[in-house]
Phi, psi and omega in degrees: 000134170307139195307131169272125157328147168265133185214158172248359184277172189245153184249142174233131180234137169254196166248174194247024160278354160294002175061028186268173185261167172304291211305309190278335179295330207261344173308317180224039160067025207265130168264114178291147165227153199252156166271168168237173128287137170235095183289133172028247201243018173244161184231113161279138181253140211254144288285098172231277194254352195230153173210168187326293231277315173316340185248355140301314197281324179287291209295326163273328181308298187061049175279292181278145149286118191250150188209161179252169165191170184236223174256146206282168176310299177312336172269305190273005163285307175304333169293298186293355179255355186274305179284015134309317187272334161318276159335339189036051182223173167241027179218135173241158187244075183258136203244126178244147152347169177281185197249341184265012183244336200187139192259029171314318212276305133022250175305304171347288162313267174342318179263347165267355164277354184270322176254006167348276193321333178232323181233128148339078194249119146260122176274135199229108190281138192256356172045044180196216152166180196037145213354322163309339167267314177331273182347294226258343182277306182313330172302309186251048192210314162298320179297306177305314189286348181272314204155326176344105172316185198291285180339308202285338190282292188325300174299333160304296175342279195302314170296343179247003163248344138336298168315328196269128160297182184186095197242154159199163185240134177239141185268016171184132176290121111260304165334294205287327189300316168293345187245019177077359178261025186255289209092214187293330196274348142312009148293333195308317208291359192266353141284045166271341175294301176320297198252172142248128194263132156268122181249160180224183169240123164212126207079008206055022186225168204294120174221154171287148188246296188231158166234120189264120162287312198244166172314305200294306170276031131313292211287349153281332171297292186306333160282348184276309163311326177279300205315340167290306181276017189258318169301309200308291205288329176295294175321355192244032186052051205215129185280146174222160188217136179237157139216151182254124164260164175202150190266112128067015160218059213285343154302307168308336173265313151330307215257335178278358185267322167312348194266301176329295206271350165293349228230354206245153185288166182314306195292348218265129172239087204235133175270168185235145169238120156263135224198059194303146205296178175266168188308322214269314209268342174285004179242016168239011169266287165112136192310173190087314185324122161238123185218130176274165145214137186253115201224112176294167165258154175269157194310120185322122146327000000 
């Protein structure tokens, strides 16, 4: 590996199942590394070459078999000396999926001991993904750029995504079932013909919440429930920020943020981000999928 500059500042890297956009991502400063997709005999990298909605269209289409993976030790030890040397600092902050979900976290560990010797890698299992990780990566990624050592940014990570809620509605466990990522919420599946299933994240892994007969009082169970955790935390003084994600159903998600924000008292100043989901986490969901996450702020001084 090429000599890394000496910096006392920190770089914070993410995986790209945090669902930030370039925009939000290059705003605070987060260096994306992509998880991949697997089409047949091809491996995509997510959103580089492949997005949510192409992997919505293969998955109805049942053109392929599609499957996911993430990076091997050796791309992010190489990934991490190209942003230690861009960035010019030697201590990184890489923030993952949850561990119980994808062994990204994993490959990680393996890879900041591989580049030990030049570079400072804290690994931080985020025991979550898609915006609930974003959010708290992004949190700390503002502390690195204030100044923050490496620890103090890792522990923010881990407390605000930790905070952050995560419901989602699928119109069929089969995606999650096939790719091995259902958990605990494989109770779910011997009624799966029966319900639309709610799910949550929790321990960091995929677990069932409610069993719902029709969409519509799913996607009312799931408004009710955000509009609940959004009170809790404004009651404790604490600003909150939401997003709805979705696979390829952007009607859908429009009309539950529009529902939302009627369902929220007048004063409630909460913002919302709409956010279609990335590839990798759209081929264990399956096209249709709507999922909130309710992520607090910490309280004003």
């Amino acid at each position: 590996m090429a000599p890394v500059p000496a910096s006392d500042g920190v770089a914070v890297v993410c995986d790209s199942t945090a669902s930030l956009s370039a925009a939000m991502a290059g705003q605070h400063g987060v260096e994306l590394v992509p998880l991949h997709v697997i089409v047949g005999a091809r491996t995509y990298s997510e959103g580089v070459d492949i997005s949510g909605r192409e992997v919505a269209s293969l998955l109805r289409g049942q053109e392929y078999p599609l499957s996911t993976s993430g990076p091997s030790p050796g791309q992010l030890a190489h990934f991490y000396g190209e942003v230690a040397r861009r960035r010019g600092v030697r201590s990184l902050v890489s923030v993952h999926l949850s561990s119980r979900i994808s062994r990204t976290v994993e490959s990680a560990r393996l890879a900041a001991a591989e580049v030990a010797e030049q570079i400072e890698v804290t690994v931080v299992d985020s025991r979550t993904l898609g915006l609930a990780m974003g959010y708290a990566v992004c949190a700390g990624a503002d502390l690195a750029t204030a100044g923050q050592p490496a620890q103090v940014v890792a522990d923010t990570v881990a407390e605000r995504a930790a905070a952050c809620s995560a419901y989602f509605y699928v119109d069929t466990l089969e995606y999650l079932r096939h790719g091995g990522r259902i958990g605990k919420a494989s109770a779910l599946l011997g009624g799966a013909l029966a319900i639309k299933p709610l799910l949550t994240v929790a321990d960091g892994e995929v677990q069932p919440w409610e069993r719902v007969r029709t969409r519509a009082k799913a996607l009312a169970r799931l408004r009710a429930q955000t509009v609940s955790d959004i009170g809790a935390h404004l009651a404790a003084g604490r600003p909150v920020r939401v997003g709805i994600h979705h696979l390829d159903a952007a009607d859908r998600a429009e009309g539950f943020a529009a529902a939302l924000q009627a369902d929220l008292a007048a004063d409630a100043e909460v913002p919302v981000d709409i956010v279609e989901l990335g590839a990798v986490i759209g081929v264990h969901t399956g096209p249709g999928t709507v999922a909130v996450v309710v992520c607090p702020e910490p309280a004003p001084d």
